[in-house]
N, C-alpha and C positions, 0 to 999 in steps of 0.2 A: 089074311095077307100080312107079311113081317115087313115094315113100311119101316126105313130107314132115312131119320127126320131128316139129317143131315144133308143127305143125297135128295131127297125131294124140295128141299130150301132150294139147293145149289141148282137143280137142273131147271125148276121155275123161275127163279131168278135170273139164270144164267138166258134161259130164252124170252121171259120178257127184257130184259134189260137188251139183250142182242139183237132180238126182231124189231124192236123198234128204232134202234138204229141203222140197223138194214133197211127198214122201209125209208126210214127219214133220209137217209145219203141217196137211195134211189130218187123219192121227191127234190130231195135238195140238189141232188145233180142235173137233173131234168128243168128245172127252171132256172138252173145257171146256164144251161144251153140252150134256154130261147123256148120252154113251152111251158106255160103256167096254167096246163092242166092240173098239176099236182099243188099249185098255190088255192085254184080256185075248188077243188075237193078238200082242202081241210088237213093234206099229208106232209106239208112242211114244217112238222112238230113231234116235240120228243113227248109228246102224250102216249101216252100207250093206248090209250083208250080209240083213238083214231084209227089203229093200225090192227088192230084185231077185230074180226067180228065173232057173233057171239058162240057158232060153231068149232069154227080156229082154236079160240080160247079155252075151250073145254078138250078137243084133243089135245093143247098144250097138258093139260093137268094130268088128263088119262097116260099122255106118252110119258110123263116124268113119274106115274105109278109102276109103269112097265106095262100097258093095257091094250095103246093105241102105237101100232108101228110106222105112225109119222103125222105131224103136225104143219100149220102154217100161218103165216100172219097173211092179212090183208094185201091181194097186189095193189101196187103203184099203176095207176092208168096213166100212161103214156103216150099223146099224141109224135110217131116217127115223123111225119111233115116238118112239124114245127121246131124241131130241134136244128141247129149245127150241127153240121158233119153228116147227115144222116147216118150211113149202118156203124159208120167210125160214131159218134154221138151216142147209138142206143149199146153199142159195146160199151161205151163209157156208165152211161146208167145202170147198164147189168152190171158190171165189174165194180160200182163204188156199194154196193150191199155187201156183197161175200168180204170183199176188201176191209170192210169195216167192222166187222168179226175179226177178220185176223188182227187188226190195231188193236184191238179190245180185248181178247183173247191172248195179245203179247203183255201188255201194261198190266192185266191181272194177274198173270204167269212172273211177272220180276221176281216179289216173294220168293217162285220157287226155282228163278235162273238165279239168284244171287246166295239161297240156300237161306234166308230167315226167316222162310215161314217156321219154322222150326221154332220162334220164338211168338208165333201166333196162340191162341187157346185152339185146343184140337176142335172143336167145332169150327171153328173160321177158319182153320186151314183147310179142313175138308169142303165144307161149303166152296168157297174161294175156286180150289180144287175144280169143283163139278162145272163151274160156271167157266174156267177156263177151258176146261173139257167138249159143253157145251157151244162154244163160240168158235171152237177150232172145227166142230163136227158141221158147224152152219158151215163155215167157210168153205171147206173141202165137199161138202154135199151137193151144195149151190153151185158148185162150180164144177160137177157132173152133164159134161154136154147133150142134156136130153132133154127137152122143151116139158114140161113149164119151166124149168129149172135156168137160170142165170147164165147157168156156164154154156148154156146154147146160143142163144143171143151174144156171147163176151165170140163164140167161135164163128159163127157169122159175119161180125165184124172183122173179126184178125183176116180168113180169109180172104181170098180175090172175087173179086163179085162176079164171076163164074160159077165157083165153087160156090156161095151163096144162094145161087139162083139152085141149082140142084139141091143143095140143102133143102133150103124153104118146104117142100112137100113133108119131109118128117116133120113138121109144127103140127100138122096138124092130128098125125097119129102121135106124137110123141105124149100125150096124159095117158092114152092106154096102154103102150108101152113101158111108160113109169110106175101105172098101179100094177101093170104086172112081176115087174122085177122088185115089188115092194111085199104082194101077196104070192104069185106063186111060189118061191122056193118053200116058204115055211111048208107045203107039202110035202117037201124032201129035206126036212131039217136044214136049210140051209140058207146063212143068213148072206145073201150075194150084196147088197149092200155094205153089209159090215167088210165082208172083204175088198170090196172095189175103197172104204175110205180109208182102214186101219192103217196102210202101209204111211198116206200122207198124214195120217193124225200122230203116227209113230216118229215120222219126221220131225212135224213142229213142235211137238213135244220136247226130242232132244234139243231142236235150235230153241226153243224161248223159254220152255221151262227148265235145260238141263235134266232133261227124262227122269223128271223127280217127281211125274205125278205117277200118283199108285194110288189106282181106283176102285 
């Protein structure tokens, strides 16, 4: 295997650095709105080591080989009672994970919105590169309305709590639903994920990098 340092620096980096603050703004939102589940688990820190377990972390390594076709960190246990707002409250906690990808994913991207990465050493701008890359693909992944996924819960909130109540039954088929749009296409060559995020990774790319990353 032709293992490309740069690119595997950038993409481990770029998801430990990301997933743990994805998990910590879940935690840290969650007990700004009144339930200190996540205080008394141990998840309101930017440890990495909290937020992964030891599964998780080895698909992380496998997916940045090109091995494993998706990874995850550690969920956030969330008691919905205890919060403010309730379904407004857990829209708030799904949406401050992906959210904080995109913050993090802008502020590394400056370099190449303002064009001086250019005055970087080619290793750091490429690494840099991956990591921003990385953090854009959390955001717009996670924010794919299919349970386990963020962007399920962020849609349950927005809508009217009609539309909520008929929702609710896909939670509970939506992981086998997820593993399959993750594993079947590769039987028809075809990568349906990469298509559902490219268009929006294409977006933020021109808005915060100046579609200056070339990957």
């Amino acid at each position: 295997m032709n293992i490309d340092a740069n690119r595997l620096i950038g993409i481990i980096l770029g998801f430990l650095i990301g997933t743990t603050i994805h998990e910590f703004m879940h935690a840290y939102t969650a007990v700004r709105l009144g339930d200190n589940t996540p205080l008394r688990e141990g998840r309101v820190t930017l440890n990495p080591i909290a937020h992964f377990d030891a599964f998780g972390a080895i698909l992380f390594v496998l997916l940045a080989l090109g091995i494993a076709p998706f990874a995850y960190g550690k969920p956030v246990m969330v008691n919905p009672m205890a919060l403010r707002g309730g379904r407004r409250g857990m829209m708030l906690v799904a949406a401050a994970g992906p959210l904080s990808n995109l913050v993090l994913g802008a502020v590394l991207a400056i370099p190449f919105r303002f064009g001086t990465y250019a005055s970087l050493p080619p290793a750091v701008g490429e690494v840099l590169g991956w990591m921003v890359y990385v953090n854009f693909l959390l955001f717009v992944f996670n924010l794919i309305p299919l349970p386990p996924l963020d962007g399920f819960t962020v849609l349950t909130g927005v809508v009217s709590h009609q539309w909520s109540l008929l929702l609710e039954p896909i939670r509970r088929y939506g992981p086998a639903i997820f593993l399959a749009l993750i594993f079947l296409p590769g039987y028809f060559h075809l990568n349906l994920i990469g298509r559902i995020t490219q268009p929006f990774f294409d977006l933020l790319s021109a808005v915060f990098a100046g579609g200056r990353l070339s990957l």
